[in-house]
PDB file of N, H, CA, C and O in Angstrom:
ATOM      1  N   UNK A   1     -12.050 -10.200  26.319  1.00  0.00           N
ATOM      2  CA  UNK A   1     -11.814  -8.850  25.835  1.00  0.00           C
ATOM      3  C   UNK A   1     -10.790  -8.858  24.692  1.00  0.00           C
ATOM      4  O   UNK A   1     -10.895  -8.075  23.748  1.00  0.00           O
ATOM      5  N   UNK A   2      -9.842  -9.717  24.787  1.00  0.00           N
ATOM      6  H   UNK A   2      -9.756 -10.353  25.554  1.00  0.00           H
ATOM      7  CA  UNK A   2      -8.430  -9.812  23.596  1.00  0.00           C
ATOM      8  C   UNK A   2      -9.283 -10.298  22.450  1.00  0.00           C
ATOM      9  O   UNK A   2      -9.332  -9.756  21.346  1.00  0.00           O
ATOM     10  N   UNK A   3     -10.018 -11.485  22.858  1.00  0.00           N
ATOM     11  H   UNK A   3      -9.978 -11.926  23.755  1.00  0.00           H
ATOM     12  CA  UNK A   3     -10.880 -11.315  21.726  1.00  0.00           C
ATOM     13  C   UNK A   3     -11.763 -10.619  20.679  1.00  0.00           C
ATOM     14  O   UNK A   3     -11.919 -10.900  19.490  1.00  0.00           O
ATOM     15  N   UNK A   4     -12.271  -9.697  21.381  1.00  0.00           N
ATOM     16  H   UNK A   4     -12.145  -9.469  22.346  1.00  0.00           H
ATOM     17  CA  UNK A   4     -12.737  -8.744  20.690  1.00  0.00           C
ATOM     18  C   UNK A   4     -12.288  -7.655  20.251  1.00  0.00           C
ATOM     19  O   UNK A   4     -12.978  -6.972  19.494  1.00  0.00           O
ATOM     20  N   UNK A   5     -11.021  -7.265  20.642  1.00  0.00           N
ATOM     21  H   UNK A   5     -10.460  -7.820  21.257  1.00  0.00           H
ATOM     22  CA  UNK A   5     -10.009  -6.362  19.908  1.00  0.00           C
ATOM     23  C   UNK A   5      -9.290  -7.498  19.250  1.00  0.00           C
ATOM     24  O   UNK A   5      -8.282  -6.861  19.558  1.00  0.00           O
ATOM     25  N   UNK A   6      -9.010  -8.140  18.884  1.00  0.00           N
ATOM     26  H   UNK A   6      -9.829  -8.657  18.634  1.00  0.00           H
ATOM     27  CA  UNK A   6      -8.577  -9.130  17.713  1.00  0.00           C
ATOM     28  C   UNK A   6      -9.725  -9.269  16.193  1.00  0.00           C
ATOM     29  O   UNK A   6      -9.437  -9.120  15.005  1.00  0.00           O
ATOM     30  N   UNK A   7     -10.815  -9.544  16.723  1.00  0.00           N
ATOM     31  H   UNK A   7     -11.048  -9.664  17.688  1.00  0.00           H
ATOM     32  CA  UNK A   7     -11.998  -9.354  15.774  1.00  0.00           C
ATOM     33  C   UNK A   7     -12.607  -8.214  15.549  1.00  0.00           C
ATOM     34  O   UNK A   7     -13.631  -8.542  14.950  1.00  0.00           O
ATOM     35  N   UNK A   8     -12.600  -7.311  15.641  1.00  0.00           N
ATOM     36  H   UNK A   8     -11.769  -7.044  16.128  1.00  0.00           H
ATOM     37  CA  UNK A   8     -12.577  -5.624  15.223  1.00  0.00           C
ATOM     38  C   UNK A   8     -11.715  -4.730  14.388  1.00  0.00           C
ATOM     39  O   UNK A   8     -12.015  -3.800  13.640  1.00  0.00           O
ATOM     40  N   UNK A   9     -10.134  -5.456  14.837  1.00  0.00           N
ATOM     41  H   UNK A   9      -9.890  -6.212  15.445  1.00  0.00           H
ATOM     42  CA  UNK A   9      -8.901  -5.095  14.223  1.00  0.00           C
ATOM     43  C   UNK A   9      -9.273  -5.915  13.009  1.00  0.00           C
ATOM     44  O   UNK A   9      -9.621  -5.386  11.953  1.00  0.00           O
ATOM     45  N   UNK A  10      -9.196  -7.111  13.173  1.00  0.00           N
ATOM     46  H   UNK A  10      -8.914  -7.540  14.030  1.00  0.00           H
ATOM     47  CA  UNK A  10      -9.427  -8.180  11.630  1.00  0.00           C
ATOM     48  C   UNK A  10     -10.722  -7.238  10.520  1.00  0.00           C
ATOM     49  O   UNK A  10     -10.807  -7.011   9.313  1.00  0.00           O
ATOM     50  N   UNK A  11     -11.458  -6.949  11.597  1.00  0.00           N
ATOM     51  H   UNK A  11     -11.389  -7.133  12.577  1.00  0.00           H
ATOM     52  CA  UNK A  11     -12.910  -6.045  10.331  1.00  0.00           C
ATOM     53  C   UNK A  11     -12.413  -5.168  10.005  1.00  0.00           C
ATOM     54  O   UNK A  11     -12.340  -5.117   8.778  1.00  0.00           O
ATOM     55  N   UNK A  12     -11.705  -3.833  10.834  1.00  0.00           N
ATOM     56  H   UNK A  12     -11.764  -3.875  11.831  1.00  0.00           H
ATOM     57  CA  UNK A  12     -11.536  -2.762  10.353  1.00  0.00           C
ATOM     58  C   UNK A  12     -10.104  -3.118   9.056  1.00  0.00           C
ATOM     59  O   UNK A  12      -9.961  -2.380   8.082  1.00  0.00           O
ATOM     60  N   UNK A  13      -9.186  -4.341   9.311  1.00  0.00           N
ATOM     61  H   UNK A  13      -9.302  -4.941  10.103  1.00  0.00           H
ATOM     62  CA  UNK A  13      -8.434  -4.255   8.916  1.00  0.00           C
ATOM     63  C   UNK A  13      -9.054  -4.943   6.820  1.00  0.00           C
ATOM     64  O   UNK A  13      -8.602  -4.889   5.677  1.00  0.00           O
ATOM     65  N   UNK A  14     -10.021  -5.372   7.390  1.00  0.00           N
ATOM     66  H   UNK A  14     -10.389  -5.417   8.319  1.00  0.00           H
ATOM     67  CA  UNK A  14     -10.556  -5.875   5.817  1.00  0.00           C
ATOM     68  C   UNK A  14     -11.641  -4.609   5.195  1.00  0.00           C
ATOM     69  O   UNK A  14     -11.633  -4.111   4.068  1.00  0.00           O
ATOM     70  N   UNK A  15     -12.165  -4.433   5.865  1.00  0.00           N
ATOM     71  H   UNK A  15     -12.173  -4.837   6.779  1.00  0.00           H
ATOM     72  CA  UNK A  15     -13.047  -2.626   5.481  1.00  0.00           C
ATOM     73  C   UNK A  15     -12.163  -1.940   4.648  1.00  0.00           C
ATOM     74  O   UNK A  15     -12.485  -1.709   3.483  1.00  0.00           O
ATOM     75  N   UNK A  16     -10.678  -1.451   5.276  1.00  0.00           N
ATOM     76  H   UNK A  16     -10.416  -1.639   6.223  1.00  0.00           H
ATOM     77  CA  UNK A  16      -9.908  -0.666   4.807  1.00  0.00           C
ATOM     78  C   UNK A  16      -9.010  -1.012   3.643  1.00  0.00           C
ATOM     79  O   UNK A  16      -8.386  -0.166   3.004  1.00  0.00           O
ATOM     80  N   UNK A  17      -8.985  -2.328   3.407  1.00  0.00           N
ATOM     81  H   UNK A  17      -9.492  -3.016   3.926  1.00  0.00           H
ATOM     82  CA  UNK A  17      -8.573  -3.321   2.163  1.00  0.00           C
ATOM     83  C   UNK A  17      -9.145  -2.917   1.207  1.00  0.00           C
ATOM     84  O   UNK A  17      -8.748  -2.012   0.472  1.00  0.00           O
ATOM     85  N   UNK A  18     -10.014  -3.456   1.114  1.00  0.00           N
ATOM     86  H   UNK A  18     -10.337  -4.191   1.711  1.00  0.00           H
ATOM     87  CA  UNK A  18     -11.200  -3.616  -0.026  1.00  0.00           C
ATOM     88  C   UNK A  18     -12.070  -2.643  -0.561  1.00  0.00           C
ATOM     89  O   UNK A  18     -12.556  -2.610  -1.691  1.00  0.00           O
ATOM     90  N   UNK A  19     -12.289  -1.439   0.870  1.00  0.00           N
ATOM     91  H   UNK A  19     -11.894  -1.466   1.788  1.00  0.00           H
ATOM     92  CA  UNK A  19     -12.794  -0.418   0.380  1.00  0.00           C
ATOM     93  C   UNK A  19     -14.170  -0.418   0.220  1.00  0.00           C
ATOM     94  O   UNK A  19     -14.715  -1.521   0.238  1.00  0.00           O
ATOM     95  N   UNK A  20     -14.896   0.625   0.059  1.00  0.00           N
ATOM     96  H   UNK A  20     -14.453   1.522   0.044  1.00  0.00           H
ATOM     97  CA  UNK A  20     -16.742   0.449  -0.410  1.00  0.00           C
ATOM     98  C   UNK A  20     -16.739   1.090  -1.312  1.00  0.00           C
ATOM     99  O   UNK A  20     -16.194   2.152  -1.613  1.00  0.00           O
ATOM    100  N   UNK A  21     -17.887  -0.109  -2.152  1.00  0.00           N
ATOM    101  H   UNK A  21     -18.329  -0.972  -1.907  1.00  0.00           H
ATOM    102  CA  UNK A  21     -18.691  -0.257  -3.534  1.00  0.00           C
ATOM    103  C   UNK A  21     -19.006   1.201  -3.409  1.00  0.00           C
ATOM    104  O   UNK A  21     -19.645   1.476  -2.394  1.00  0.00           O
ATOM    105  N   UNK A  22     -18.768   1.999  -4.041  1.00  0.00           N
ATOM    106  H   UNK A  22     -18.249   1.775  -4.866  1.00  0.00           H
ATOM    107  CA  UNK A  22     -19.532   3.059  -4.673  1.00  0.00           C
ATOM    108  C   UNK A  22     -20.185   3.189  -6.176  1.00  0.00           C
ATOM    109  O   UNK A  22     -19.849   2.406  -7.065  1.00  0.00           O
ATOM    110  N   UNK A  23     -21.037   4.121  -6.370  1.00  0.00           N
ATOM    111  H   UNK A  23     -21.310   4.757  -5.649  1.00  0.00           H
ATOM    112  CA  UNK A  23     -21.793   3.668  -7.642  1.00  0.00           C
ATOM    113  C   UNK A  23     -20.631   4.275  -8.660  1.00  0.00           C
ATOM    114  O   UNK A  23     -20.788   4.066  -9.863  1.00  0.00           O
ATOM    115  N   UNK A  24     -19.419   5.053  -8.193  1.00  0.00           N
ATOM    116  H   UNK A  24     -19.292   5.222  -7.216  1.00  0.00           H
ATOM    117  CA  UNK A  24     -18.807   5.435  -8.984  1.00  0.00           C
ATOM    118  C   UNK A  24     -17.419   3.947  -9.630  1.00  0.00           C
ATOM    119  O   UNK A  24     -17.064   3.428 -10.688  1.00  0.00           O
ATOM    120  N   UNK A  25     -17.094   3.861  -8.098  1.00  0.00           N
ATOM    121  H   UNK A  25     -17.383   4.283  -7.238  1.00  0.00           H
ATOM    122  CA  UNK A  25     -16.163   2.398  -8.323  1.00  0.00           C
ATOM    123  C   UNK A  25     -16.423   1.544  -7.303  1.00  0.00           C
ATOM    124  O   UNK A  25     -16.945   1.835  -6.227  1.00  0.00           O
ATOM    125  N   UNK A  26     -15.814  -0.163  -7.892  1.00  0.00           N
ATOM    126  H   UNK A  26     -15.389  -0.400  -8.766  1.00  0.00           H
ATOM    127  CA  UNK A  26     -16.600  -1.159  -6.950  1.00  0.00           C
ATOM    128  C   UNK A  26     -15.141  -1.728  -6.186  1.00  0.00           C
ATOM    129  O   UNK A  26     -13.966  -1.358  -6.195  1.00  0.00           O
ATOM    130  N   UNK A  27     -15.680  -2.499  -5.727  1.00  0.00           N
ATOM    131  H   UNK A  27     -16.633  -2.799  -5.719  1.00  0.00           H
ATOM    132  CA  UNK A  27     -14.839  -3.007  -4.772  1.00  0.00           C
ATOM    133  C   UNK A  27     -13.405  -3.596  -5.234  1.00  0.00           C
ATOM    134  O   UNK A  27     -12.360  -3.497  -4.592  1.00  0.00           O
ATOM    135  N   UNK A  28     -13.616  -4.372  -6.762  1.00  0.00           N
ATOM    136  H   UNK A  28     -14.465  -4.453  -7.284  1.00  0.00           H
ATOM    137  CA  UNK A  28     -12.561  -4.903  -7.665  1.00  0.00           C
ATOM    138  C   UNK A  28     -11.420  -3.584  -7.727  1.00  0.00           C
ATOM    139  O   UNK A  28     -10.213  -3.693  -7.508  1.00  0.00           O
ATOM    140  N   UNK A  29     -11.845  -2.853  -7.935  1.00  0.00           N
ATOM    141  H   UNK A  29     -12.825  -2.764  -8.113  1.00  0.00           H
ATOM    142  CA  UNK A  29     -11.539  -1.387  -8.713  1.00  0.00           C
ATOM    143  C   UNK A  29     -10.430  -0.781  -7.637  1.00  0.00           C
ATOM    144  O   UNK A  29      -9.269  -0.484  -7.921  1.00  0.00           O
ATOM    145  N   UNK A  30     -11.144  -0.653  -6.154  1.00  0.00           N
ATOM    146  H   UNK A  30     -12.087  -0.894  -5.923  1.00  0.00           H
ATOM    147  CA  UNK A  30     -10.811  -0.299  -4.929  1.00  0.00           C
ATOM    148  C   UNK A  30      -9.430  -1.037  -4.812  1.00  0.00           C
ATOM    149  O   UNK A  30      -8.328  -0.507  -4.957  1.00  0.00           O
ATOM    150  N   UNK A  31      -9.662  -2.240  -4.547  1.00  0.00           N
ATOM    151  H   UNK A  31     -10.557  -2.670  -4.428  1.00  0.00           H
ATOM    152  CA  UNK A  31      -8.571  -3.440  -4.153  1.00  0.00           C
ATOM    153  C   UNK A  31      -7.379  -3.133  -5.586  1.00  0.00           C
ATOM    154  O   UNK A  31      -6.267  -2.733  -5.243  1.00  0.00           O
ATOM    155  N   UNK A  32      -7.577  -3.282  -6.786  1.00  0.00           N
ATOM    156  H   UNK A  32      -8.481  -3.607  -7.065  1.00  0.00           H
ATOM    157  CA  UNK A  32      -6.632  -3.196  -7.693  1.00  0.00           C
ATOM    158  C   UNK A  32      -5.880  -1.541  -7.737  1.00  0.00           C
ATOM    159  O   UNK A  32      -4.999  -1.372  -8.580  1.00  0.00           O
ATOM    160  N   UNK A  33      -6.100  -0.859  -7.203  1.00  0.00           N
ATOM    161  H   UNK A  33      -6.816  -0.997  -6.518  1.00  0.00           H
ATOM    162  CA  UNK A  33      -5.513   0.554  -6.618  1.00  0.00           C
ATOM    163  C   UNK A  33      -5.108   0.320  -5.375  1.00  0.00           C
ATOM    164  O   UNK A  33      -4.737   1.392  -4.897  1.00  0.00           O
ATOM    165  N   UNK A  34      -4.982  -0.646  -4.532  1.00  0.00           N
ATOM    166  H   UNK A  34      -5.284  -1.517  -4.920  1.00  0.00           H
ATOM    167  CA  UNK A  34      -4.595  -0.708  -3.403  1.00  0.00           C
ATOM    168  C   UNK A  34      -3.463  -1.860  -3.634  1.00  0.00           C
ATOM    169  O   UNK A  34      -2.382  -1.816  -3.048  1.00  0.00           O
ATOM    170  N   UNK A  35      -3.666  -2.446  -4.152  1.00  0.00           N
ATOM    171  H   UNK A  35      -4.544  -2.481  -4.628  1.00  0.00           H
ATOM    172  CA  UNK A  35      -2.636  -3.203  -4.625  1.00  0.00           C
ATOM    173  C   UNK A  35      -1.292  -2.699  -5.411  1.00  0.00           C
ATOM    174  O   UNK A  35      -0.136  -3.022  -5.139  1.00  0.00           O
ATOM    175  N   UNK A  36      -1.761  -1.772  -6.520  1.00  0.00           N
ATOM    176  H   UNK A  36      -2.701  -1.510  -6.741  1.00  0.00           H
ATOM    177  CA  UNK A  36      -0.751  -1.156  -7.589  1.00  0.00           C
ATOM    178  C   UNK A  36       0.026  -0.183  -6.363  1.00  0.00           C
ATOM    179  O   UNK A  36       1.257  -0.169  -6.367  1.00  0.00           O
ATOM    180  N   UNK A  37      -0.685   0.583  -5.375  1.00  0.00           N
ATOM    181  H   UNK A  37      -1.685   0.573  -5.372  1.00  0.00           H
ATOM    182  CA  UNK A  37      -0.132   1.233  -4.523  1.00  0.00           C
ATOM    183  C   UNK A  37       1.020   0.230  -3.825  1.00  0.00           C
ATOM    184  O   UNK A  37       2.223   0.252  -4.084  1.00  0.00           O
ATOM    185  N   UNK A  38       0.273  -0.738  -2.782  1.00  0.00           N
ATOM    186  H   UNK A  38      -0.704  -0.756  -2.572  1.00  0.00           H
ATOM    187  CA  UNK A  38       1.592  -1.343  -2.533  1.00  0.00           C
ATOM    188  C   UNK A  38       2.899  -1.909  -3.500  1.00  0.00           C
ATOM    189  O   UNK A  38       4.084  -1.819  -3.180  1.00  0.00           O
ATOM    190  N   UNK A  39       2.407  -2.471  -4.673  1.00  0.00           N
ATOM    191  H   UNK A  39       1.445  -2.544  -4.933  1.00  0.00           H
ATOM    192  CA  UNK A  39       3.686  -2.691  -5.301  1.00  0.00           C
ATOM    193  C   UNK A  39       4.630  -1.606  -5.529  1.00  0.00           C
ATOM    194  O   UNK A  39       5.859  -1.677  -5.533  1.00  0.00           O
ATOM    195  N   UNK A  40       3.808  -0.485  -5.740  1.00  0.00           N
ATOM    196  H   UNK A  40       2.810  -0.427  -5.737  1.00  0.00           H
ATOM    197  CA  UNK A  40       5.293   0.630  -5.901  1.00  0.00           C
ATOM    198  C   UNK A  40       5.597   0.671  -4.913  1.00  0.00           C
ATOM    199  O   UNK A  40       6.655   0.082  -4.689  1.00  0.00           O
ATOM    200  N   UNK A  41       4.909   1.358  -3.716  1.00  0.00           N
ATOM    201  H   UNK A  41       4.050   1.836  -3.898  1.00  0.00           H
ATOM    202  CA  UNK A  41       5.686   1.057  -2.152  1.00  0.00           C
ATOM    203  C   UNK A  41       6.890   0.058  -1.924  1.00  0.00           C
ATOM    204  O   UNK A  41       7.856   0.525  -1.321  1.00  0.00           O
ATOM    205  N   UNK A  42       6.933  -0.893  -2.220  1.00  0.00           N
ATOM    206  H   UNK A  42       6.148  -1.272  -2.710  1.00  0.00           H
ATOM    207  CA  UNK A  42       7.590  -2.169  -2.435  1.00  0.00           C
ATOM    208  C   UNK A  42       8.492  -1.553  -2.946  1.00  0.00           C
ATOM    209  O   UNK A  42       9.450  -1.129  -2.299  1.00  0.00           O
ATOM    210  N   UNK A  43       8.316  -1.372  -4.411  1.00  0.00           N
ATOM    211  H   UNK A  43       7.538  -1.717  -4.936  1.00  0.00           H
ATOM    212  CA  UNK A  43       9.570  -0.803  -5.326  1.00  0.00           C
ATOM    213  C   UNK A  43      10.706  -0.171  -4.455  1.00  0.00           C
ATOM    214  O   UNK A  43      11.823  -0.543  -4.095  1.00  0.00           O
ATOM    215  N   UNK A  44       9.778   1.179  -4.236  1.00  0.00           N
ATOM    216  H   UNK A  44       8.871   1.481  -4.529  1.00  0.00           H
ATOM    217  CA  UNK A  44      10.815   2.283  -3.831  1.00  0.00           C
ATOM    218  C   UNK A  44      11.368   1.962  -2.833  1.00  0.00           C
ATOM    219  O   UNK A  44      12.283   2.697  -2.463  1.00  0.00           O
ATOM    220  N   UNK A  45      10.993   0.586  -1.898  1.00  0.00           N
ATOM    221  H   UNK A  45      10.249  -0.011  -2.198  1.00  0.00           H
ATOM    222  CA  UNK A  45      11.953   0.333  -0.192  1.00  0.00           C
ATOM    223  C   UNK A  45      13.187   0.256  -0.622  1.00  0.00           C
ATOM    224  O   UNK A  45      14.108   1.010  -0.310  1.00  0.00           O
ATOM    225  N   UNK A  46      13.243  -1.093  -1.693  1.00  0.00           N
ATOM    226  H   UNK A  46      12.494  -1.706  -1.947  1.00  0.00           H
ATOM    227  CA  UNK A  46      14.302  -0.927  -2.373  1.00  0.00           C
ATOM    228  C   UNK A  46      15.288  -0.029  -2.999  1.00  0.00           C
ATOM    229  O   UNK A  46      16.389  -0.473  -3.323  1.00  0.00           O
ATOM    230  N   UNK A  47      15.000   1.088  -3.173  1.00  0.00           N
ATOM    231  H   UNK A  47      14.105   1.449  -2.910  1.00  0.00           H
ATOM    232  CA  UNK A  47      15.831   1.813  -3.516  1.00  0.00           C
ATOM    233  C   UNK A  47      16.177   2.629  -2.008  1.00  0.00           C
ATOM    234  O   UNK A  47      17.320   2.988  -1.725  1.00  0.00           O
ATOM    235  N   UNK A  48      14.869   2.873  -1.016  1.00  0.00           N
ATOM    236  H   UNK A  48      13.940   2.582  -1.246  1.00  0.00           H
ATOM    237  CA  UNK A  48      15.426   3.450   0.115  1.00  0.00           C
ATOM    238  C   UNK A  48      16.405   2.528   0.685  1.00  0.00           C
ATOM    239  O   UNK A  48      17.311   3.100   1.290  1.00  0.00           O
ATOM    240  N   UNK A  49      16.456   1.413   0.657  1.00  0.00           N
ATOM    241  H   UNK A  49      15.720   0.949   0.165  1.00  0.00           H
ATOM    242  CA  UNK A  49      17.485   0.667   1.271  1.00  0.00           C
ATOM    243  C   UNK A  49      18.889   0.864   0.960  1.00  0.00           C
ATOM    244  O   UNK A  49      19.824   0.818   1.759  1.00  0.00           O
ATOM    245  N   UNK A  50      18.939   1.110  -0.408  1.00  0.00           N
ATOM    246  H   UNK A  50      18.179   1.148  -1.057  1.00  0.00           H
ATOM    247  CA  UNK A  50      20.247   1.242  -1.182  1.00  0.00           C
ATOM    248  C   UNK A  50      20.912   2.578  -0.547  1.00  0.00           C
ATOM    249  O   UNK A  50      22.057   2.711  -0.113  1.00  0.00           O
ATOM    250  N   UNK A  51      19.702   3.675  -0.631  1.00  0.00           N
ATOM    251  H   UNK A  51      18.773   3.567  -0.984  1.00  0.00           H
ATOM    252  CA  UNK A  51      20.065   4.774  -0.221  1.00  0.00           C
ATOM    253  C   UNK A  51      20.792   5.022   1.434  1.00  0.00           C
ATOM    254  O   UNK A  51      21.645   5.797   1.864  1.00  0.00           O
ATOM    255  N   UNK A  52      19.909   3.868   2.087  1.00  0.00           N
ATOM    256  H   UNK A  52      19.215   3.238   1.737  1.00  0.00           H
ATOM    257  CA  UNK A  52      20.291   4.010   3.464  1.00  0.00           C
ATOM    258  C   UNK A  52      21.800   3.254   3.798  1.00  0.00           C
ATOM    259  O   UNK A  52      22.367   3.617   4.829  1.00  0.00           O
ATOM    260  N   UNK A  53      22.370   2.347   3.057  1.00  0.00           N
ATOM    261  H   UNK A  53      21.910   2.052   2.220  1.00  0.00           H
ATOM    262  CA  UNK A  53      23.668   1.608   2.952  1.00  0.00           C
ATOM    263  C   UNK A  53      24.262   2.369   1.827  1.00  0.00           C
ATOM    264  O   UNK A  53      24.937   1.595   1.149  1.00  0.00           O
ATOM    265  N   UNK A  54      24.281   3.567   1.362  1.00  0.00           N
ATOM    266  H   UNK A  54      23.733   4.196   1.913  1.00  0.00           H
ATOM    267  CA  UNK A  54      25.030   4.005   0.355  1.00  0.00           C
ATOM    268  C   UNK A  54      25.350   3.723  -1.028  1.00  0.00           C
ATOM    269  O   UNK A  54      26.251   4.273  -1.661  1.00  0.00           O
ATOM    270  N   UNK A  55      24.372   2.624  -1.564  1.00  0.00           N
ATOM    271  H   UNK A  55      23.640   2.177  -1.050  1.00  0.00           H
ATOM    272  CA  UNK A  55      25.022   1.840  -3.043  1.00  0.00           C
ATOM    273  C   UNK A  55      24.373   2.852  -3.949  1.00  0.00           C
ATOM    274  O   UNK A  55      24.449   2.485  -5.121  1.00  0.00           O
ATOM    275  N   UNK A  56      23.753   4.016  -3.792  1.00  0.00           N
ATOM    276  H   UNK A  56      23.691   4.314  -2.839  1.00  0.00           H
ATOM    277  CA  UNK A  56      23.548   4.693  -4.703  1.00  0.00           C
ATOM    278  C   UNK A  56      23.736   6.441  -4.624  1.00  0.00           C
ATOM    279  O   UNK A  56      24.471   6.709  -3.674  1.00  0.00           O
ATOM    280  N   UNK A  57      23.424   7.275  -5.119  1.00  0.00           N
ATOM    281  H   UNK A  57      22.827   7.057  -5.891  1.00  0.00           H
ATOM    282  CA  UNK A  57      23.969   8.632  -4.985  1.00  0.00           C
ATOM    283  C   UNK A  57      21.938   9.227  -4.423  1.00  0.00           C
ATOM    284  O   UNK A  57      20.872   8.777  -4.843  1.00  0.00           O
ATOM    285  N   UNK A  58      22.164  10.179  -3.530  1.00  0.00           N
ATOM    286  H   UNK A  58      23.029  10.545  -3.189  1.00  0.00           H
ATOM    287  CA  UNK A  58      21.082  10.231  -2.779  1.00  0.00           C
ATOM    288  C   UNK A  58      20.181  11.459  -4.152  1.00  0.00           C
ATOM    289  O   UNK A  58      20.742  12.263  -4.897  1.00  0.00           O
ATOM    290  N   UNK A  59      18.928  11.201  -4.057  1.00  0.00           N
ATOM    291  H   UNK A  59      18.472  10.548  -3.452  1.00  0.00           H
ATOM    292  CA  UNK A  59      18.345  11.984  -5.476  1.00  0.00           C
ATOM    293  C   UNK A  59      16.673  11.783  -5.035  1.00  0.00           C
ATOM    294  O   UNK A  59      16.232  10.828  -4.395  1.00  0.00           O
ATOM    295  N   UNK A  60      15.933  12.870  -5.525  1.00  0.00           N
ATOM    296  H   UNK A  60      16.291  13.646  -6.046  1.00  0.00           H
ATOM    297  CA  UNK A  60      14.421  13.257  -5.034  1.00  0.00           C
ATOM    298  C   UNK A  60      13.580  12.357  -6.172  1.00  0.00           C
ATOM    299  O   UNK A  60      12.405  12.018  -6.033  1.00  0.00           O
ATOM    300  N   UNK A  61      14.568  11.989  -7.519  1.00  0.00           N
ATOM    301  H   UNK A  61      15.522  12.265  -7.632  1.00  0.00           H
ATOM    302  CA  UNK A  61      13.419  11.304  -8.302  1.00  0.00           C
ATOM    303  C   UNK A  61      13.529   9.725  -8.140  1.00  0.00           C
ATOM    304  O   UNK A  61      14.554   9.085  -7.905  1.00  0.00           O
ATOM    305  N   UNK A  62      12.476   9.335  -8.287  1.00  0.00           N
ATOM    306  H   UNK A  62      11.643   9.856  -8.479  1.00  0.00           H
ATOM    307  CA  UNK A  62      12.172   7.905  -9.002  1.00  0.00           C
ATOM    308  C   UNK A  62      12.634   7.896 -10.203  1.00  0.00           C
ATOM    309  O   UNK A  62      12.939   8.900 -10.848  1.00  0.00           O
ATOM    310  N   UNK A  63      12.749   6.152 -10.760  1.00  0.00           N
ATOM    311  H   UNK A  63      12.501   5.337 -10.236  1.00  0.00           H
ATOM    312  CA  UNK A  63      12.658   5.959 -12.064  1.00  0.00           C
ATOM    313  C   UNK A  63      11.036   5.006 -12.354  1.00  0.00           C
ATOM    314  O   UNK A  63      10.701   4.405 -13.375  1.00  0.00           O
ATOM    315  N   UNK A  64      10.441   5.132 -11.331  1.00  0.00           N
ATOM    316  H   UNK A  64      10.713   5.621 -10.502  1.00  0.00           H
ATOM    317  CA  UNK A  64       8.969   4.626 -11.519  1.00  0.00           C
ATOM    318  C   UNK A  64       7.754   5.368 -11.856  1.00  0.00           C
ATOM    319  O   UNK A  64       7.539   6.555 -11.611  1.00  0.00           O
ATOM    320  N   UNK A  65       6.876   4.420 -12.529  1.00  0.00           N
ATOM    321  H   UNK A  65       7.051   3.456 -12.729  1.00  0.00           H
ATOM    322  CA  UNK A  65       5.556   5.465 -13.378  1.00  0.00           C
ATOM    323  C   UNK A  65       4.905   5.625 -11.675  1.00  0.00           C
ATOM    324  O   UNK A  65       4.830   4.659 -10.915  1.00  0.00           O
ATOM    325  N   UNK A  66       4.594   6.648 -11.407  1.00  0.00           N
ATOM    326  H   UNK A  66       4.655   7.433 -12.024  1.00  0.00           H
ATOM    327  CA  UNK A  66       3.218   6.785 -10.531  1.00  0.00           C
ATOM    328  C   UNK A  66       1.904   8.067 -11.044  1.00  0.00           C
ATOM    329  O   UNK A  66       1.859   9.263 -11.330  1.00  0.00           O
ATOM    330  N   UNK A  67       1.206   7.186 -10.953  1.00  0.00           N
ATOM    331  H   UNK A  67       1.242   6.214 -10.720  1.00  0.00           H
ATOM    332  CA  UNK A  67       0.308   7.352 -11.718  1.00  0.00           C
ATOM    333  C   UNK A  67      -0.607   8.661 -10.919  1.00  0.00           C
ATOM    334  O   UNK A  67      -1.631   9.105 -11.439  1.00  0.00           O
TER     335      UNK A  67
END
């Protein structure tokens, strides 16, 4: 049974990666928006971190493009 909730989680977890080919955008397309997403994610921890130890003054903007 662990097995098969291990290999279901692994599918759903690559489905939701990669995304589906639509005739509008393909899968490349999907993944490189899922990617640019996490790198800003990334970005901004960093600054939540700062925020959460105090090294910076607390503020609603970014200094990042989001697109």
């Amino acid at each position: 049974m662990r097995n098969w909730l291990l290999i279901g989680l692994l599918a759903a977890g690559a489905t939701l990666l990669t995304g589906c080919a639509t005739m509008t955008r393909t899968g490349a397309e999907n993944w490189a928006d899922a990617t640019q997403r996490m790198e800003i994610d990334l970005r901004a921890l960093g600054d939540d971190v700062n925020l959460v130890i105090m090294n910076k003054k607390s503020t609603r903007l970014t200094r990042y493009y989001i697109p």
